[in-house]
C-alpha positions in Angstrom: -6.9 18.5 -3.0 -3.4 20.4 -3.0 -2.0 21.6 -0.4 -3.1 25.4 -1.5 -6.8 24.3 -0.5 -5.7 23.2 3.0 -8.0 25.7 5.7 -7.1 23.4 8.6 -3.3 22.3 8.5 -0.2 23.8 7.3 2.2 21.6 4.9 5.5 23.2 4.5 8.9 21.2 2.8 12.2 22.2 3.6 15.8 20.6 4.5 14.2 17.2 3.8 11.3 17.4 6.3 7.7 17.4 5.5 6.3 19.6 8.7 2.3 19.5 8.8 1.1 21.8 11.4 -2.6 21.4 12.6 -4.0 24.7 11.9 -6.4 25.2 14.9 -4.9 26.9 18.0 -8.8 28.3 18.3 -10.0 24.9 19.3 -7.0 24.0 21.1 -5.8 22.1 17.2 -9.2 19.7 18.1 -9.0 18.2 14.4 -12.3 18.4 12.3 -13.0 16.1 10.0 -11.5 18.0 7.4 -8.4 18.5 9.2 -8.2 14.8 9.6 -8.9 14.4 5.9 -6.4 16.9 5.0 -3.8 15.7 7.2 -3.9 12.2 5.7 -3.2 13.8 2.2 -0.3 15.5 3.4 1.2 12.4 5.0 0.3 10.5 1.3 2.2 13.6 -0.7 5.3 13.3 1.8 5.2 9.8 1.4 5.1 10.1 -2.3 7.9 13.1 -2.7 11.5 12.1 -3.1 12.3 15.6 -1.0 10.4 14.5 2.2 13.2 12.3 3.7 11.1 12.5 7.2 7.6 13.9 8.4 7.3 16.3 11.4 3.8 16.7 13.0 3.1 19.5 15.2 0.7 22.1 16.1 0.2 26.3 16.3 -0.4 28.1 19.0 0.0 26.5 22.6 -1.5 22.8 22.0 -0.4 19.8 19.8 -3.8 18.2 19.3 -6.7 18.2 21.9 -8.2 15.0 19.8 -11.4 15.5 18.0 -13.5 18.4 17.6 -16.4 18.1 19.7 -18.1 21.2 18.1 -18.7 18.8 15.3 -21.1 16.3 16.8 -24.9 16.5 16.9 -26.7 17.9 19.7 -26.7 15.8 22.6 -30.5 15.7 22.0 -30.4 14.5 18.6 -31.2 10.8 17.1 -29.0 8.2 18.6 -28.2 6.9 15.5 -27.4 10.1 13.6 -25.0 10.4 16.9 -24.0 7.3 15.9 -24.0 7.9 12.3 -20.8 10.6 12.9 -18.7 8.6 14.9 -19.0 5.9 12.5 -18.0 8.1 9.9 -15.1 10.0 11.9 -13.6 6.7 13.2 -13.0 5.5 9.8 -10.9 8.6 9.2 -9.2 9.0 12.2 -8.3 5.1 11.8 -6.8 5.6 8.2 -4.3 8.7 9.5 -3.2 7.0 12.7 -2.9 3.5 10.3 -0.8 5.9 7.8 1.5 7.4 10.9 2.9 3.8 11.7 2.7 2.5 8.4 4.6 5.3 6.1 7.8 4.8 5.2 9.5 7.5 6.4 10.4 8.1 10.2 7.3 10.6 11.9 8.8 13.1 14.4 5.9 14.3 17.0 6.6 17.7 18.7 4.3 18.4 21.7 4.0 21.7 22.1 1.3 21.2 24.9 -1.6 19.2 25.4 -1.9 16.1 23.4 -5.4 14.9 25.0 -7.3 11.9 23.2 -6.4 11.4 19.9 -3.5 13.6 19.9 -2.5 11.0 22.3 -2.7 8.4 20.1 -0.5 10.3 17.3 1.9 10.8 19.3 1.9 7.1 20.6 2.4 5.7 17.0 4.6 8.1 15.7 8.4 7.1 15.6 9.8 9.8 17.9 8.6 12.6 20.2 10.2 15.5 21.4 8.5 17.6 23.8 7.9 21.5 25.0 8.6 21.3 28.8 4.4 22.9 28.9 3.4 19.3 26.9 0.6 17.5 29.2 -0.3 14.0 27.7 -4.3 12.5 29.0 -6.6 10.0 27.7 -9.4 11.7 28.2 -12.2 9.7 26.4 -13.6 8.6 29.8 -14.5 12.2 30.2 -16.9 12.1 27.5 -18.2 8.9 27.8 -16.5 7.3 25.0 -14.3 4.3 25.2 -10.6 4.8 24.6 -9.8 4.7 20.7 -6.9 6.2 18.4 -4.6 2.8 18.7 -4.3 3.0 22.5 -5.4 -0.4 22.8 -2.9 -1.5 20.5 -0.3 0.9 21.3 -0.4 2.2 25.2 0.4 -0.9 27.7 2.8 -1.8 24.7 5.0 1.5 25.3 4.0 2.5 29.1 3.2 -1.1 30.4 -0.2 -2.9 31.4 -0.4 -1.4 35.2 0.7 2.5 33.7 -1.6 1.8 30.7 -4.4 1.1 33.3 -4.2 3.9 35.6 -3.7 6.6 33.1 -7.1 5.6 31.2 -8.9 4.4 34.5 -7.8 7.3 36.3 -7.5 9.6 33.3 -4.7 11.5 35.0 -2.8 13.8 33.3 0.8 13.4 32.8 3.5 15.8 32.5 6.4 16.4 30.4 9.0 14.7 32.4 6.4 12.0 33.5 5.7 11.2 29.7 10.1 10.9 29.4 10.1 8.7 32.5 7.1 6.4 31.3 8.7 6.3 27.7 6.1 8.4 25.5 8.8 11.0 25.1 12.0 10.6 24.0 13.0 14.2 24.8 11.8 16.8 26.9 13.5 20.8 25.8 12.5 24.4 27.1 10.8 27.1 25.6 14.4 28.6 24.5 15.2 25.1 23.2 12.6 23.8 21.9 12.0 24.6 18.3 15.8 25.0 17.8 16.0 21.4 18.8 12.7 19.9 17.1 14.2 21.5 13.8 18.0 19.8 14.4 16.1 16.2 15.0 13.8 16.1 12.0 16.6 17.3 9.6 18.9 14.2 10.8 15.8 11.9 10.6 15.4 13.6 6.9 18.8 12.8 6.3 18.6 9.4 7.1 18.6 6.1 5.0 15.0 6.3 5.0 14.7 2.9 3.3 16.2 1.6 6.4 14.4 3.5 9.0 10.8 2.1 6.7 12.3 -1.0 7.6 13.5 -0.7 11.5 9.5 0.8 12.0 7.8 -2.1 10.0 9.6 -5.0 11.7 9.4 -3.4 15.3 5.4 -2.7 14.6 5.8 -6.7 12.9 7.1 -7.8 15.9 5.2 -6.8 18.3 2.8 -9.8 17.2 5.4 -12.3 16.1 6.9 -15.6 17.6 10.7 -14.7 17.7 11.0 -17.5 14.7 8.5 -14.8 12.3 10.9 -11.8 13.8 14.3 -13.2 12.7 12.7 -14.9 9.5 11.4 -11.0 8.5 14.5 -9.5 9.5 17.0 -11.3 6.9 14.7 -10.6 3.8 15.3 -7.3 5.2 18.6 -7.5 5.8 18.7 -9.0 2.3 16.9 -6.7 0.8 19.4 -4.2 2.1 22.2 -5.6 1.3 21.2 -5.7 -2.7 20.2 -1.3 -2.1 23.3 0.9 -3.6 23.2 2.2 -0.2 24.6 -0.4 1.6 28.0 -0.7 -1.0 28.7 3.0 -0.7 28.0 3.1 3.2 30.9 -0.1 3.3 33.1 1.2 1.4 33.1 4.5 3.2 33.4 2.5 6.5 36.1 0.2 5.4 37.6 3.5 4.8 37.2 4.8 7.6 35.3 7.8 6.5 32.4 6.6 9.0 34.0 6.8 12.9 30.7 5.8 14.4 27.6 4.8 12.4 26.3 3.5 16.2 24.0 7.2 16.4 22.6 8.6 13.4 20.0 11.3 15.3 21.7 13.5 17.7 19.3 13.7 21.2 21.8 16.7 23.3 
């Protein structure tokens, strides 16, 4: 597969950023399970390129990602177990690509352009950053549809929003707003319609021009750490720190500091 044969997603490199668009406004960018399979091999290719300094996921028309295609599963009246059979099959997928967003060693910028229901949900909650479209709506939606809630959220949601948000939103399946998501801590930023893509664009080139072996670090340990006694945490973060320490990056960083080339390094990404 090259990124020629994608039908579902757009891959596109430029000013350091690998930008994969899901492909579907039709559906609302509800992924199939090629899109699924075609956005994993994009985030392997960024991940293997020495231009993609940071990935930014995003979606045409007016939604991010309403989850999974539903047009893709059998008739309701169909064999259980075929039924069955497809979730299996799907779930092992979406699994890998939501595995690959917090474990790829570059920094993943979500921008919400509007509703990230379900799975889209779950992108966005392992991704590094997300910036959102003042229209972006955020809901669980599995409930809905008689499924129980998937795509990370058990590992990820009461970690970011807290167990009694975590519960209502999925109990309740309420949807949340822009600004809610900024107050509850799913977003980091929330822009206009005349700011939006101007600002997205501005955020993933800083990312891209990051030390991205630094930011692969800063995302593994806080991902490490969320399940490690404080004695693991500080044991992981000096052979880090060591490991850091021995990169050419860190003598040509000091030296421009002790210079006083660097007046702040305390904010890398600018968030105006």
């Amino acid at each position: 597969m090259t990124p020629g044969d994608y039908k579902s997603i757009l891959l596109d490199v430029e000013n350091g950023v690998g930008k994969i668009t899901f492909n579907l406004p039709q559906y609302g960018n509800a992924l199939t399970l090629e899109a699924v399979q075609e956005t994993l091999d994009a985030l392997n290719r960024c991940e293997a390129s020495d231009e993609v300094g940071a990935v930014l996921l995003t979606g045409a028309g007016r939604a991010f990602c309403a989850g999974f295609n539903l047009k893709e599963i059998p008739a309701a009246d169909a064999d259980i177990e075929d039924i069955a059979a497809h979730f299996q099959v799907l779930a092992m997928w979406w699994h890998q690509l939501l595995h690959k967003i917090i474990r790829i060693k570059r920094p993943v910028l979500v921008a919400v352009n509007g509703v990230a229901a379900g799975s889209g949900l779950g992108m966005s909650l392992c991704a590094d950053m997300v910036i959102c479209h003042e229209s972006a709506r955020f809901l669980c939606a599995w409930h809905t549809i008689g499924l129980a809630n998937d795509a990370t959220t058990s590992y990820t949601l009461a970690k970011i929003v807290g167990f009694r948000r975590a519960q209502e939103l999925m109990l309740t399946n309420r949807s949340l707003s822009a600004q809610e998501a900024l107050d509850w801590g799913i977003a980091n930023r929330v822009y206009s319609d005349a700011d939006f893509s101007t600002r997205v664009d501005a955020i993933a080139r800083d990312l891209a021009a990051g030390p991205t072996h630094l930011q692969a670090m800063a995302k593994e340990s806080f991902h490490q750490g969320w399940r490690q006694s404080v004695e693991e945490a500080t044991e992981y973060e000096i052979q880090n720190v060591m490991e850091s320490v021995r990169h050419p990056y860190f003598r040509e960083s000091l030296k421009k500091f002790m210079a006083g080339e660097r007046k702040s390094d305390l904010e890398q990404v600018r968030l105006p």
